[in-house]
C-alpha positions in Angstrom: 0.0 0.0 0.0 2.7 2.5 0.9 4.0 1.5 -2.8 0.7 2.6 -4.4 0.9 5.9 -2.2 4.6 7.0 -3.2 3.5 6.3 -6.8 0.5 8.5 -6.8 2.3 11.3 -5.1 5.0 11.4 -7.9 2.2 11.2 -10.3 0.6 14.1 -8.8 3.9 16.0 -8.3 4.4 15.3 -12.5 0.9 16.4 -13.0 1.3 20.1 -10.6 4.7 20.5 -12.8 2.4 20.2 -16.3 -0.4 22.0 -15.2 2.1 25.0 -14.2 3.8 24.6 -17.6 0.6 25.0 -19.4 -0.7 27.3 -17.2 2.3 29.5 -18.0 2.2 28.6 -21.7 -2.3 30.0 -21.7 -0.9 33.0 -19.9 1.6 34.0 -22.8 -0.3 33.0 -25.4 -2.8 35.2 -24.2 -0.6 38.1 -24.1 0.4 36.9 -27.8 -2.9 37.3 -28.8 -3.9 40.7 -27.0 -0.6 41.8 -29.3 -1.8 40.2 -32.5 -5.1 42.4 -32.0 -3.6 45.8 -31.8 -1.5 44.9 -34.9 -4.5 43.8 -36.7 -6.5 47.1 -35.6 -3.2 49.4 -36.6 -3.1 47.5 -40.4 -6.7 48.1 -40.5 -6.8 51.6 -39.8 -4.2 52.1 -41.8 -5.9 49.9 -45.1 -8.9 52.4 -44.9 -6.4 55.5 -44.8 -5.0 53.8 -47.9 -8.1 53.4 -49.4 -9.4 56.6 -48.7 -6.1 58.3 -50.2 -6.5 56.1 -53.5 -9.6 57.4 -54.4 -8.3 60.8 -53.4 -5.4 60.2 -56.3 -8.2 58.5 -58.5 -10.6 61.8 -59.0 -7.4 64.2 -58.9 -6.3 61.7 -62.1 -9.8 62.0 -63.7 -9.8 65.8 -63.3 -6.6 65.8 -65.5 -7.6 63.5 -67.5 -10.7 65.2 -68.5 -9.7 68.7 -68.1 -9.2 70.6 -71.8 -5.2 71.5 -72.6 -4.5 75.2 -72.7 
């Protein structure tokens, strides 16, 4: 009986150690992702500024385009 007992205590001790490891591992990933977010909001901003710009550029290139040459 004593056997079984030190067995399930390593068991358990191997089992704390993992559960801290992916505990850890939830925590960064987390933090990962909470990064990945404010990247993806910057690039979006920043793809609507683009667009907004290229249809700027688009009616200024009609304009000369359709203007008559002194």
């Amino acid at each position: 009986m004593n056997t079984r007992s030190t067995e399930m205590r390593k068991h358990l001790s191997k089992m704390r150690k993992q559960y801290a490891f992916l505990l850890a591992e939830s925590t960064e990933m987390r933090k990962h992702l909470g990064k990945m977010r404010k990247q993806y909001a910057f690039l979006l901003a920043k793809s609507t500024q683009m667009r907004k710009h290229l249809s700027k550029m688009r009616k200024q290139y009609t304009f000369l385009l359709i203007r008559p040459l002194a």
